[in-house]
Backbone atoms as SQL, in Angstrom:
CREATE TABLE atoms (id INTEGER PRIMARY KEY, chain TEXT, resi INTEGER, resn TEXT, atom TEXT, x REAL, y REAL, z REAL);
INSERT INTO atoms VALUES
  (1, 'A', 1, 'UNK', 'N', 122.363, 71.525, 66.859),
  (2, 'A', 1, 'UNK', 'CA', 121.673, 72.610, 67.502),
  (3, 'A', 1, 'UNK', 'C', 122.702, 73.605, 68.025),
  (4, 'A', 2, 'UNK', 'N', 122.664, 75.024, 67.541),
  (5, 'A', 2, 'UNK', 'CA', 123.335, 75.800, 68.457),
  (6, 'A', 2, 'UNK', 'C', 122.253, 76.943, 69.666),
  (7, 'A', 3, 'UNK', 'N', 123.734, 76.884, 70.520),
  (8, 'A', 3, 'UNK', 'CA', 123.344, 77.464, 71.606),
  (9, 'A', 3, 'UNK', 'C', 123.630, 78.950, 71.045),
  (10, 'A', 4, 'UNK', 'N', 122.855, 79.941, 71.485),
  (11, 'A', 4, 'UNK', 'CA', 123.259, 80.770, 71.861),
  (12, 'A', 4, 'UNK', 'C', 123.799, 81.557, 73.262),
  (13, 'A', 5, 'UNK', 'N', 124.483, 81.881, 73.572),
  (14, 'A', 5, 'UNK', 'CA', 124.881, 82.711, 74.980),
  (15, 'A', 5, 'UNK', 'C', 125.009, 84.013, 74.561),
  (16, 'A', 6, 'UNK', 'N', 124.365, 84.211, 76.030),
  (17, 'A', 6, 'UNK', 'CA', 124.228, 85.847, 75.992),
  (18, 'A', 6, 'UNK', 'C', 124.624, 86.464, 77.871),
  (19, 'A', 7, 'UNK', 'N', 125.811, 86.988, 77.410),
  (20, 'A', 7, 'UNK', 'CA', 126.477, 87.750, 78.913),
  (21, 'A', 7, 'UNK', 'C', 126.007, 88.831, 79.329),
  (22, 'A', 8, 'UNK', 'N', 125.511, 89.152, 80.394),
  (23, 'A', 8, 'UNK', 'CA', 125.047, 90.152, 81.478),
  (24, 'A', 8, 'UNK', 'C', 125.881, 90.029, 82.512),
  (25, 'A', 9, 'UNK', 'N', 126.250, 91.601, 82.639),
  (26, 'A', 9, 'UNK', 'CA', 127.236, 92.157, 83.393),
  (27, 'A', 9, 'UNK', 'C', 126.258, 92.653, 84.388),
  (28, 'A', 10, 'UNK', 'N', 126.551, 92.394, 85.915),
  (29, 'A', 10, 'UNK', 'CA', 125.845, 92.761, 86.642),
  (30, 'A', 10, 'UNK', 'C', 126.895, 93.290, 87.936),
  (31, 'A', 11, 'UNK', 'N', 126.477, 94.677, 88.199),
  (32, 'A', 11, 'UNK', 'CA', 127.400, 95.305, 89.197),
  (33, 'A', 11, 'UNK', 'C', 126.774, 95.545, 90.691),
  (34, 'A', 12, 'UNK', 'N', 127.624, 94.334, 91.178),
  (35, 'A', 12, 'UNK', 'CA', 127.237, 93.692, 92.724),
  (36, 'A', 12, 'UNK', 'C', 127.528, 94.935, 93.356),
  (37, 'A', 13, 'UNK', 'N', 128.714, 95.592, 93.861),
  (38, 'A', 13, 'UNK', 'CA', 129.455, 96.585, 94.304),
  (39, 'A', 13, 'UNK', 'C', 130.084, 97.213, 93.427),
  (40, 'A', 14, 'UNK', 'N', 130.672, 98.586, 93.720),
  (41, 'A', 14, 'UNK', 'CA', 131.068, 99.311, 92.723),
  (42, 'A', 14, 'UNK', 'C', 132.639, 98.838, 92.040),
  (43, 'A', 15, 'UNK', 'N', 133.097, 98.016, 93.487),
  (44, 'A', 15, 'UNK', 'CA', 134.386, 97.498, 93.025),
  (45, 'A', 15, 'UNK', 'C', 134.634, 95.952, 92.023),
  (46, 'A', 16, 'UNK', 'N', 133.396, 95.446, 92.251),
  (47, 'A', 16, 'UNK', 'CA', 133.192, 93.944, 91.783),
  (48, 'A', 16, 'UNK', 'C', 132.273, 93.873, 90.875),
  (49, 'A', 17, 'UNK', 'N', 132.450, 93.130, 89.745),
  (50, 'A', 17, 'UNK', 'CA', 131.762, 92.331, 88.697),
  (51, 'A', 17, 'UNK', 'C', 131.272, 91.495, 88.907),
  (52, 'A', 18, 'UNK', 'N', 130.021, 90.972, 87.878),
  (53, 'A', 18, 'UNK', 'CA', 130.079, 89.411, 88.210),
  (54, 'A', 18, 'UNK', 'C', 129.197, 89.200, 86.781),
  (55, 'A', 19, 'UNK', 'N', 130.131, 88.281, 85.694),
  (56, 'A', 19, 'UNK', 'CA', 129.393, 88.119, 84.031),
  (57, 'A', 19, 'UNK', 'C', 128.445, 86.712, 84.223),
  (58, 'A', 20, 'UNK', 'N', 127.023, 86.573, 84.113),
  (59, 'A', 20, 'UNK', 'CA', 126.499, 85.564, 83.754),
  (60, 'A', 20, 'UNK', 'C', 126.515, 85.159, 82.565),
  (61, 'A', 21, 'UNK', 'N', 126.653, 84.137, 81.976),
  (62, 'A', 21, 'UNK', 'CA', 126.527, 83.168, 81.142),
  (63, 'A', 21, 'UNK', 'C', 124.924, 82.294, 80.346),
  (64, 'A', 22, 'UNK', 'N', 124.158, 83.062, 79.926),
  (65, 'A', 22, 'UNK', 'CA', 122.692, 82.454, 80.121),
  (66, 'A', 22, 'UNK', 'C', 122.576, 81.719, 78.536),
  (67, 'A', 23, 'UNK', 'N', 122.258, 80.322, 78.349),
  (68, 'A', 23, 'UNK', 'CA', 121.562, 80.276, 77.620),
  (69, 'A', 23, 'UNK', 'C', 119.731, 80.618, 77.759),
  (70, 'A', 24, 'UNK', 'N', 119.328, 80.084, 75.889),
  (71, 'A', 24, 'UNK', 'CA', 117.878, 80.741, 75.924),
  (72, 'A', 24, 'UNK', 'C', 116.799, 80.202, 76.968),
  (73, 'A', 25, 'UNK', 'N', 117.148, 78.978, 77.187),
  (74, 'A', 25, 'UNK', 'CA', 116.157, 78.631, 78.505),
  (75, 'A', 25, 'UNK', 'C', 116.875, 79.521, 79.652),
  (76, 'A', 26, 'UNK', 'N', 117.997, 79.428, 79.939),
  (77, 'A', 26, 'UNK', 'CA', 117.867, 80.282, 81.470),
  (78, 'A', 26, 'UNK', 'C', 117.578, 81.095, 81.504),
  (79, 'A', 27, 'UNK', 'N', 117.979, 81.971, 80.064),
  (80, 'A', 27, 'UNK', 'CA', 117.504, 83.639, 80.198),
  (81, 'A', 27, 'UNK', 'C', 115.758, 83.593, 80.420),
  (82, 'A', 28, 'UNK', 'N', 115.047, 82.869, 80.042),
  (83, 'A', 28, 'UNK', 'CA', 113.781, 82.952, 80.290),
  (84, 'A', 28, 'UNK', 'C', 113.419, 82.593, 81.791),
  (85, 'A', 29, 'UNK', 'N', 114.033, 81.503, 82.455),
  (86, 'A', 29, 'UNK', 'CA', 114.413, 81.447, 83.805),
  (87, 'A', 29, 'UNK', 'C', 114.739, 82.618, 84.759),
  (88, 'A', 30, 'UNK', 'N', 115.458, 83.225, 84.292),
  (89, 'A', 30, 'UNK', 'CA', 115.995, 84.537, 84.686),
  (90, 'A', 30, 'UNK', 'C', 114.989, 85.883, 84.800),
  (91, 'A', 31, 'UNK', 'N', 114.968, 86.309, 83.651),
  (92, 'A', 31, 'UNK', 'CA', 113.254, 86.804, 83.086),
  (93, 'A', 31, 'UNK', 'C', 112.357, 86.475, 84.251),
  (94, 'A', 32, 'UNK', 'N', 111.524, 85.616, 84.603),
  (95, 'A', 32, 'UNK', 'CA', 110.790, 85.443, 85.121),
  (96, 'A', 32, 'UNK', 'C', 111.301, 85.531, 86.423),
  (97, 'A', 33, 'UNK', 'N', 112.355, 84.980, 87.129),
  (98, 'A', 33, 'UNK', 'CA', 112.883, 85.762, 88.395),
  (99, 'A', 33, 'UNK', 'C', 112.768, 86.920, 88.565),
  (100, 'A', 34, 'UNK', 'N', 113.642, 87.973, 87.691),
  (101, 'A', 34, 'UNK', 'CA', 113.646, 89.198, 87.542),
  (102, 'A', 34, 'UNK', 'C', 112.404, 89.561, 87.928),
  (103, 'A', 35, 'UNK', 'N', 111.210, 89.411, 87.126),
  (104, 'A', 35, 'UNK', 'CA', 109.858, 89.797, 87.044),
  (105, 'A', 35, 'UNK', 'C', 109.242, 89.797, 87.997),
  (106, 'A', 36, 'UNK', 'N', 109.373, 88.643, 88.854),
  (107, 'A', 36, 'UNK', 'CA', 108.731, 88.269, 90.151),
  (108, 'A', 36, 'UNK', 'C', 109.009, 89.285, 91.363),
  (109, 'A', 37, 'UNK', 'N', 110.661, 89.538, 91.314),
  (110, 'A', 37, 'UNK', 'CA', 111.639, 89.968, 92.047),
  (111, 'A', 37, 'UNK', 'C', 111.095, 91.736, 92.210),
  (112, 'A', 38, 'UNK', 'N', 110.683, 92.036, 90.812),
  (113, 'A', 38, 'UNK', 'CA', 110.732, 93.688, 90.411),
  (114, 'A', 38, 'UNK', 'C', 109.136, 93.812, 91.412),
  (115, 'A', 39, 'UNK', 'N', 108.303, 92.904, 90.694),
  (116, 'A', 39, 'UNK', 'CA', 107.151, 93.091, 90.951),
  (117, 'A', 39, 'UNK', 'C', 106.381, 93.187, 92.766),
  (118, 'A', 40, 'UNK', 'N', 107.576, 92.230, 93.483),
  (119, 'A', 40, 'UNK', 'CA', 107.159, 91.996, 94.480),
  (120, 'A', 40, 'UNK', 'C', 107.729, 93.293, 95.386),
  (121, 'A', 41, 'UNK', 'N', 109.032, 93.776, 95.127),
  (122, 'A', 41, 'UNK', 'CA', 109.661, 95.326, 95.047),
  (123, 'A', 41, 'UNK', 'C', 108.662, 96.566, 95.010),
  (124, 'A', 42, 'UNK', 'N', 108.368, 96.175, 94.020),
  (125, 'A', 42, 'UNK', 'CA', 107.113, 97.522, 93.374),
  (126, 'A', 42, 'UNK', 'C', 105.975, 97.228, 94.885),
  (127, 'A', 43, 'UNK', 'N', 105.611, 96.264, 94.713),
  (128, 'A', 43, 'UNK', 'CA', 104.350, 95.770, 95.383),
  (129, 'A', 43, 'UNK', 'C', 104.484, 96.161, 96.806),
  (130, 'A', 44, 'UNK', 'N', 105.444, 96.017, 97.707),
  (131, 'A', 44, 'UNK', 'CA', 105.901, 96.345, 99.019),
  (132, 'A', 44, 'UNK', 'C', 106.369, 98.327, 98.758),
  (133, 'A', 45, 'UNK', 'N', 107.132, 98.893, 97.892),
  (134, 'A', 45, 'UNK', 'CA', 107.120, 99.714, 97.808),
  (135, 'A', 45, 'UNK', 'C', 105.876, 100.742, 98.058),
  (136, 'A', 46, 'UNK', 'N', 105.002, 100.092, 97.032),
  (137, 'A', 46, 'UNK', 'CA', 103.709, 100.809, 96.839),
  (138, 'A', 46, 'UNK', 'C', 102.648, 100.720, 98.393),
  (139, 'A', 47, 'UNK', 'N', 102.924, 99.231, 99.474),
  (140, 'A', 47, 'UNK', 'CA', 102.104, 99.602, 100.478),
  (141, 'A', 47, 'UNK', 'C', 103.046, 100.467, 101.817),
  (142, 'A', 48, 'UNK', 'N', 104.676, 100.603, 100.956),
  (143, 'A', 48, 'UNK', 'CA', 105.008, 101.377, 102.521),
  (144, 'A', 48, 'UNK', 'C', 104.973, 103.327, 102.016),
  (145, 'A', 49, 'UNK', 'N', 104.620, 103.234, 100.281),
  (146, 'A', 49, 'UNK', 'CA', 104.175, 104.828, 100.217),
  (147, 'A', 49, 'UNK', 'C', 102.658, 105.046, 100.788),
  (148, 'A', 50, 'UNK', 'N', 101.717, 103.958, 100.836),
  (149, 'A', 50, 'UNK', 'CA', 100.771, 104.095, 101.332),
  (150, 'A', 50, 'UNK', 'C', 100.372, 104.397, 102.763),
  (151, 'A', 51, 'UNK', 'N', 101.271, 103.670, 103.662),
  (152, 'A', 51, 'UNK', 'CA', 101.145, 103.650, 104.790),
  (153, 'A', 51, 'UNK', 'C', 101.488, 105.250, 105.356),
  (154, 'A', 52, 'UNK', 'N', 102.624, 105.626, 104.782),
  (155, 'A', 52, 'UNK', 'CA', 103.139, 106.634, 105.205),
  (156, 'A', 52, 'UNK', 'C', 102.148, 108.263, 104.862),
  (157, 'A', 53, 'UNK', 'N', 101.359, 107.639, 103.533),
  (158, 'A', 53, 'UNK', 'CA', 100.489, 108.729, 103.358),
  (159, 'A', 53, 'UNK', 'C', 99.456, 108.975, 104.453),
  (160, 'A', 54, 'UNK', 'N', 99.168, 107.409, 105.088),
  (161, 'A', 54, 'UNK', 'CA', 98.115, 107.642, 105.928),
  (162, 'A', 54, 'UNK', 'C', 98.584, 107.915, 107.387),
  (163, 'A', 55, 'UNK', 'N', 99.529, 107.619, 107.679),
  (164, 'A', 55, 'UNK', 'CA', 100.176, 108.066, 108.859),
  (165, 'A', 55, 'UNK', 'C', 100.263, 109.799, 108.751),
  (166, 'A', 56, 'UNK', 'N', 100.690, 110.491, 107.910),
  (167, 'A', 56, 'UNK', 'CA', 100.686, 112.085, 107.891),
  (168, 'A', 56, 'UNK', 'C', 99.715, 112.791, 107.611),
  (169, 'A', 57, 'UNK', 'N', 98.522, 111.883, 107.686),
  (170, 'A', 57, 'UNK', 'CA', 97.313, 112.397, 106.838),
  (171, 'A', 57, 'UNK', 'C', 96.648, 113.342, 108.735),
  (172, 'A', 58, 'UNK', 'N', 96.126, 114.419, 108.410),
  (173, 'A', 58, 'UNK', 'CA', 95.750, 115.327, 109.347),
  (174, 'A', 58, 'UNK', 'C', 94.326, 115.867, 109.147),
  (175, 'A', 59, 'UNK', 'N', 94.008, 116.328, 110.764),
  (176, 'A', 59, 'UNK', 'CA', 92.347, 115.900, 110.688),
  (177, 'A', 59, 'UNK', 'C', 92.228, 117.292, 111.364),
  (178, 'A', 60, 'UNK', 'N', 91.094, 118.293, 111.466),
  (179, 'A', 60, 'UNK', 'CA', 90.711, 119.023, 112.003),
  (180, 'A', 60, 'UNK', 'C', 90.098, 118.725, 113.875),
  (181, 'A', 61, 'UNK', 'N', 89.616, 119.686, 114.367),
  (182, 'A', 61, 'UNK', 'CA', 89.487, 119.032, 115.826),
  (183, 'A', 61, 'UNK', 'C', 87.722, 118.763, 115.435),
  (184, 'A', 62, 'UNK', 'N', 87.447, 119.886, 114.720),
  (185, 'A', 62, 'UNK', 'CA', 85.941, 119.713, 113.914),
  (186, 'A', 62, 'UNK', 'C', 85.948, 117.940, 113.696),
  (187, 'A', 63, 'UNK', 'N', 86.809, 117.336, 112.616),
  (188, 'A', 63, 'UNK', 'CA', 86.501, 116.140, 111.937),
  (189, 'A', 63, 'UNK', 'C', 86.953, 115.140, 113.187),
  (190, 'A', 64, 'UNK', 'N', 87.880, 114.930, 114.079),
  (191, 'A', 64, 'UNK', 'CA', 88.181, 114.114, 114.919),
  (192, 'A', 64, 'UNK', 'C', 86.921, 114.418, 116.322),
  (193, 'A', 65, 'UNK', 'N', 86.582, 115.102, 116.260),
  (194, 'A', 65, 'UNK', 'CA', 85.094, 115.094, 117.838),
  (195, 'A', 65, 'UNK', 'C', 84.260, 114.500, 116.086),
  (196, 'A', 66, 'UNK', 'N', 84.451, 113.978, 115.190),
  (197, 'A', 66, 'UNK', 'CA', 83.011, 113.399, 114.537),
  (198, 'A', 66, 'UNK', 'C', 83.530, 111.828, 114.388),
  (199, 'A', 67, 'UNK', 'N', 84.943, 111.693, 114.070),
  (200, 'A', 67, 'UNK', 'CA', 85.227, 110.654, 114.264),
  (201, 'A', 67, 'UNK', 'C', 84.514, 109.921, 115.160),
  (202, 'A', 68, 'UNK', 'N', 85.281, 110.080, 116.596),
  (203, 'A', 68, 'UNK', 'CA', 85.090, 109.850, 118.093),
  (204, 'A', 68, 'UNK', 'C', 83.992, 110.091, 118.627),
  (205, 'A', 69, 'UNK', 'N', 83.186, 110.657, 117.858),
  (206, 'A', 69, 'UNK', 'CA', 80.943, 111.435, 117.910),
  (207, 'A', 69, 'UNK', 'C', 81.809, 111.800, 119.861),
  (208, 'A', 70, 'UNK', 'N', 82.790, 112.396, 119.791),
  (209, 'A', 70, 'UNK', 'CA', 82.853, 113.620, 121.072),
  (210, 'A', 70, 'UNK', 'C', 82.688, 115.070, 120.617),
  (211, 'A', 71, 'UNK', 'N', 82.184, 115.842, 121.693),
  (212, 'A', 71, 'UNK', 'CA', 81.705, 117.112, 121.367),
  (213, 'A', 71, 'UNK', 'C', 83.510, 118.197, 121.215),
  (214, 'A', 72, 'UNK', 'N', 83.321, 119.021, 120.311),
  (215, 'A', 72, 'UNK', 'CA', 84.338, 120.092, 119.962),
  (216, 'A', 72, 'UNK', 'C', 85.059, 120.361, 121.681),
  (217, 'A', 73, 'UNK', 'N', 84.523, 120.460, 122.283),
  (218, 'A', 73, 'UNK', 'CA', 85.136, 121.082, 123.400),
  (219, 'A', 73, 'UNK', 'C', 85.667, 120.247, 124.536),
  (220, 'A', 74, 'UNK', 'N', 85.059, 118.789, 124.390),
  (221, 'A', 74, 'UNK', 'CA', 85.974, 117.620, 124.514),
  (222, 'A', 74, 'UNK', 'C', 87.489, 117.556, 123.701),
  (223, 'A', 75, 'UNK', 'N', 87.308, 117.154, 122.363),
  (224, 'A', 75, 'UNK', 'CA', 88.673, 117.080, 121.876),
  (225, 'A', 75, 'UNK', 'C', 89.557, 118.564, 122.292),
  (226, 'A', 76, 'UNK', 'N', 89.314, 119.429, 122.339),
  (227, 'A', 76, 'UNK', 'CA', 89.811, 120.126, 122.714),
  (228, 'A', 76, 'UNK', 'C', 90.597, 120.398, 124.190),
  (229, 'A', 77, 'UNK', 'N', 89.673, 120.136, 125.626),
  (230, 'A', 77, 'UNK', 'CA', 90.348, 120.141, 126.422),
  (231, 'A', 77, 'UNK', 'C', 91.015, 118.831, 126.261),
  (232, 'A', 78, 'UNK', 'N', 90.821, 117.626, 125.373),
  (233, 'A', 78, 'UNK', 'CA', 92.188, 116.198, 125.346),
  (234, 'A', 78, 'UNK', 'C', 92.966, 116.976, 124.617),
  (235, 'A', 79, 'UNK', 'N', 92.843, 117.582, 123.819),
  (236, 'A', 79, 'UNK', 'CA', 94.277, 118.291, 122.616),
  (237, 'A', 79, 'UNK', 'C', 94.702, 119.072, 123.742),
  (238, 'A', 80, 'UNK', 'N', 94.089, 119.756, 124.855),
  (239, 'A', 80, 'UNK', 'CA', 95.057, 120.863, 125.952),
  (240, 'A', 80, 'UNK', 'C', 95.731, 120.424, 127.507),
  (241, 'A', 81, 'UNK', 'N', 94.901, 119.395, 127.259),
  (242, 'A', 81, 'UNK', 'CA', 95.686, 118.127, 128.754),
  (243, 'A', 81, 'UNK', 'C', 96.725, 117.840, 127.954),
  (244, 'A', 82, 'UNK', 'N', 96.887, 117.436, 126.307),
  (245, 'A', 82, 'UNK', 'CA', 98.222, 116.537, 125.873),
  (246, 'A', 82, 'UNK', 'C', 98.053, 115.529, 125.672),
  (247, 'A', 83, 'UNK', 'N', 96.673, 114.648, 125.442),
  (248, 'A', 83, 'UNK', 'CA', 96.200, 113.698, 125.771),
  (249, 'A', 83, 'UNK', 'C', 96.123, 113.061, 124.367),
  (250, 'A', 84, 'UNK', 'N', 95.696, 114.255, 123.596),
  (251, 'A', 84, 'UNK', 'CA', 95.966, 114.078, 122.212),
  (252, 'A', 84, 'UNK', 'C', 96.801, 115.293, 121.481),
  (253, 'A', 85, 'UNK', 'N', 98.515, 114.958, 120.940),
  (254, 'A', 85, 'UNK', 'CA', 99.007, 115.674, 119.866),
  (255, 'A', 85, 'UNK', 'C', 98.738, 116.567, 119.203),
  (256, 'A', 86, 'UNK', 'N', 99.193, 117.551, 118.945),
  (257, 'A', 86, 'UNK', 'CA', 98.617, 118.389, 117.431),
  (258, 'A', 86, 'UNK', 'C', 99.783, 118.864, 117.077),
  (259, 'A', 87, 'UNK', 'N', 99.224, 119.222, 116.170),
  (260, 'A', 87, 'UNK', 'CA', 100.819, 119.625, 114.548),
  (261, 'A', 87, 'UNK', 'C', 100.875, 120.988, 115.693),
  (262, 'A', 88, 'UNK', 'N', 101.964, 121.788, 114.761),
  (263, 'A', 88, 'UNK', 'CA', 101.994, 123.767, 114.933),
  (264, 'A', 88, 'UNK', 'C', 100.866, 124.238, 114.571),
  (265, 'A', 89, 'UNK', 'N', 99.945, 124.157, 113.347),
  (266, 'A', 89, 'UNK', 'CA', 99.014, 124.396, 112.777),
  (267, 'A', 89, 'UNK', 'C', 97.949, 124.110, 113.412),
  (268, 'A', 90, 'UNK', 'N', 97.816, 123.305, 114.334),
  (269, 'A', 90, 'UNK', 'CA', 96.818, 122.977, 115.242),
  (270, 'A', 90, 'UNK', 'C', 95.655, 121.797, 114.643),
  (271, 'A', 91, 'UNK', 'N', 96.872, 121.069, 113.935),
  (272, 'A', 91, 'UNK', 'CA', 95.568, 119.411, 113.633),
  (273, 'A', 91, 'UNK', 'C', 96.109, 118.572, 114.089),
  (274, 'A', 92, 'UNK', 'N', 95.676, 117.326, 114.557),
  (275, 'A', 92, 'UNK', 'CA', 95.672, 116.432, 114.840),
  (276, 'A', 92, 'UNK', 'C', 96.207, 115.227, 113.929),
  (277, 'A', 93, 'UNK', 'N', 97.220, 114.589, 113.790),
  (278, 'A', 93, 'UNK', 'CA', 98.157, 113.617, 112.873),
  (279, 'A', 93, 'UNK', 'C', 97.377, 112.223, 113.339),
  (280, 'A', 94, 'UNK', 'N', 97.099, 111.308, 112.093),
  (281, 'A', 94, 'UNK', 'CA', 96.215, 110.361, 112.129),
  (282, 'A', 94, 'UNK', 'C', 97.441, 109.634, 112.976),
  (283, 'A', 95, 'UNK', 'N', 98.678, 109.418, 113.164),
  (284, 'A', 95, 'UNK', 'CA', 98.774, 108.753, 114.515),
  (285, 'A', 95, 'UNK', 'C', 98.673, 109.509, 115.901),
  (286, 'A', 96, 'UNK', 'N', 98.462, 110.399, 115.860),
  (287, 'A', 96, 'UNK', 'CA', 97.769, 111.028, 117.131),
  (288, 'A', 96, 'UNK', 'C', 96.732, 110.237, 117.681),
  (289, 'A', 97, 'UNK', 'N', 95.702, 110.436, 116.456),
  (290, 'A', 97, 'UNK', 'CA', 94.579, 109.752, 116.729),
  (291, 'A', 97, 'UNK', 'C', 94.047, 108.593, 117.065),
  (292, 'A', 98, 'UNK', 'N', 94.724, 107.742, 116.341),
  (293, 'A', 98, 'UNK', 'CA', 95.124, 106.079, 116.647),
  (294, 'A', 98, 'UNK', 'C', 95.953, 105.888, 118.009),
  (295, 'A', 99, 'UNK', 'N', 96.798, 106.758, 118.548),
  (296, 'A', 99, 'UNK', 'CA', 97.594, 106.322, 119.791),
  (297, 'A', 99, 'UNK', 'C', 96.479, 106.848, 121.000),
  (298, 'A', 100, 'UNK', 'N', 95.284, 107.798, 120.574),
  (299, 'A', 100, 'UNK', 'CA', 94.431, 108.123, 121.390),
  (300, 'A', 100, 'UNK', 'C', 93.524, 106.950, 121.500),
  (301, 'A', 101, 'UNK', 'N', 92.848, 106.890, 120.583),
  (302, 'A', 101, 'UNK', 'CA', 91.481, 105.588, 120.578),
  (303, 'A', 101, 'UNK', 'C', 92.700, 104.438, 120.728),
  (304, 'A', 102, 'UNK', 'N', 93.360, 103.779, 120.998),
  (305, 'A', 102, 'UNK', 'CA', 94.374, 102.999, 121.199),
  (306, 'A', 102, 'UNK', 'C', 94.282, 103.234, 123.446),
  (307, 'A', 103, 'UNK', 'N', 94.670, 104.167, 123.483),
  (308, 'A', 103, 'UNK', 'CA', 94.294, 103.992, 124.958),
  (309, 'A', 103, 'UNK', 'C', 93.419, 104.772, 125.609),
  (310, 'A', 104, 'UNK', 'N', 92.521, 105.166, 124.637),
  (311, 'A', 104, 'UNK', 'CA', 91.595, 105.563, 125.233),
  (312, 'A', 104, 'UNK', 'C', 90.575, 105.572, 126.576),
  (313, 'A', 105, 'UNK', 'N', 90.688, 104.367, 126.402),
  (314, 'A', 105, 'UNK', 'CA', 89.716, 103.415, 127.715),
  (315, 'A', 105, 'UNK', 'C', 90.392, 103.619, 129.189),
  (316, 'A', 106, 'UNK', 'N', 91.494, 103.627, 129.304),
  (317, 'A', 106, 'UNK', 'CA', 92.276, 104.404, 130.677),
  (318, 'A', 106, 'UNK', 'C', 92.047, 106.069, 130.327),
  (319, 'A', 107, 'UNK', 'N', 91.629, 106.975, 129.984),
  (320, 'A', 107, 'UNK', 'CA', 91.699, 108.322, 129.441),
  (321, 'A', 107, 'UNK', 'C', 90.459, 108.626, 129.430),
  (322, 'A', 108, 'UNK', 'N', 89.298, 108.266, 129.271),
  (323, 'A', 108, 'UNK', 'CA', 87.854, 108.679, 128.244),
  (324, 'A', 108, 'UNK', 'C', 88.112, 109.511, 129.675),
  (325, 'A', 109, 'UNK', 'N', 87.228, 110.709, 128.864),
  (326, 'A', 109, 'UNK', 'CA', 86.374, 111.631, 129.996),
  (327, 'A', 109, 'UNK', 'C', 85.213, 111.337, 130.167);
């Protein structure tokens, strides 16, 4: 029976090498590490682009008094006490909103 080997050069640091040695079972060993490794990468990647979408995601003072079923002129004097955040543009950043209903209950008017 021959083996085959097959070397992969893998660059740890820019100054250091390091050649593996795989036969055909490890490389499939390997393979499936890899795979697991990429996938679980991708997988965490994909919920911290998510998170971050929903963290910057911005609400009108219209849509946050419907959230909260408070009247326009409620969120408003909380957006002018400081009570609740707003962009320059004048919306409200979904962690605004969450750090509001978060302590709300010491705050409600």
């Amino acid at each position: 029976m021959v083996y085959i080997k097959i070397i992969i050069k893998i660059n740890i640091y820019n100054d250091m090498e390091t050649f593996l040695v795989l036969t055909p079972d490890e490389i499939k060993v390997f393979d499936q590490v890899i795979k697991e490794g990429l996938y679980l990468a991708i997988k965490q990647l994909h919920e911290e682009v998510e998170q971050k979408k929903e963290e910057r995601r911005t609400y009108t003072i219209n849509q946050v008094s419907k959230i909260t079923k408070k009247g326009h002129a409620t969120i408003t004097k909380l957006c002018n006490d400081g009570l609740i955040k707003l962009t320059q543009d004048r919306k409200i950043t979904q962690a605004a909103l969450d750090d509001y209903l978060h302590n709300r209950q010491s705050m409600d008017y």
